[in-house]
N, C-alpha and C positions, 0 to 999 in steps of 0.2 A: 594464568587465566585472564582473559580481556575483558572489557568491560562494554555490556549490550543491556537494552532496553526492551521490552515486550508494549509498543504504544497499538493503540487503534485510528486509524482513518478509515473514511467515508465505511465505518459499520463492521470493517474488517482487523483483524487483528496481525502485527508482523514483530519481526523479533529483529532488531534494527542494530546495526554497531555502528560505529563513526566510519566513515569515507564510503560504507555500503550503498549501493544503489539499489533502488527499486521500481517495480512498473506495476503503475495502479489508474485505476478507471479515470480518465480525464477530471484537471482539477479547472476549475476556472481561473486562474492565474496563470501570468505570461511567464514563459521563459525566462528564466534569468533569478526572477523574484526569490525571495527566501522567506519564508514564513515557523512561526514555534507552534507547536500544540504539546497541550498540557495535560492532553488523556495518554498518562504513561500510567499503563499495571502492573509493572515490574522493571526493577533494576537491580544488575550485578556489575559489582565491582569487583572483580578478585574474588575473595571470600565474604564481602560486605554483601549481602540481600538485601533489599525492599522490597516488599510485597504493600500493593497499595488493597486500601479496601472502598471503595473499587479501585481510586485511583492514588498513587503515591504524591502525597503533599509537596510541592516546592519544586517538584520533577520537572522541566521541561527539555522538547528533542529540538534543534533547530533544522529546517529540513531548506533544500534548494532545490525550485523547479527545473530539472535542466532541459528536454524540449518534449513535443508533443509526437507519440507518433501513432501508427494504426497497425491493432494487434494482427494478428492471423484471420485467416477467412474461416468461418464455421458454415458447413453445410446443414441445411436443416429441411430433413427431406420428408416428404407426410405418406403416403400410402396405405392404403384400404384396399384389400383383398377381393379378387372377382366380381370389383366393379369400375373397373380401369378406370381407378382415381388416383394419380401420381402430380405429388407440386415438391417444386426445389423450390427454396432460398438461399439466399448467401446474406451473411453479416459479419462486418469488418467492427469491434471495439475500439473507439478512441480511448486514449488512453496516453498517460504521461510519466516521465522518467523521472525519478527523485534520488538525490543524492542527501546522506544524513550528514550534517556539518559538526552537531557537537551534542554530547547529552551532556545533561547539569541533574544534579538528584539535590 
């Protein structure tokens, strides 16, 4: 069994292993940077659990920005019936690539 984290960023919750990458709503930090956060709610080692309440003490993920890029296009289309009322939008999510460098519990 391998050894993964359950952290939260920006409000969302993900369940993260070491070298996993992820893609999540644009962070403000440039490419490249590496940052920790310390909101981990769970950790497994093997057979070793943490369950934090909320969060597990002493836990930290270290994570790497690796670049920025723009999700998919969402169509968002409005219509109202027999009164030829029809609107399109489109919207592209920024959004940025993270790689998890190392969990420490």
């Amino acid at each position: 069994m391998s050894k993964y984290a359950i952290i939260q960023l920006q409000g969302k919750q993900f369940r993260v292993s070491e070298a996993d990458t992820l893609v999540v709503d644009r962070m403000e930090l440039e490419p490249g940077k590496t940052f920790e956060t310390s909101e981990v709610l769970l950790v497994v080692d093997g057979e070793k659990c943490q369950i934090g309440q909320p969060l597990v003490k002493g836990a930290k993920v270290e994570i790497k920005v690796d670049s920025e890029i723009r999700g998919e296009k969402i169509r968002v289309f409005k219509y109202k019936s027999k009164s030829r009322y029809r609107r399109t939008q489109g919207h592209r999510q920024d959004q940025s690539t993270l790689t998890v460098m190392k969990i420490t519990a």
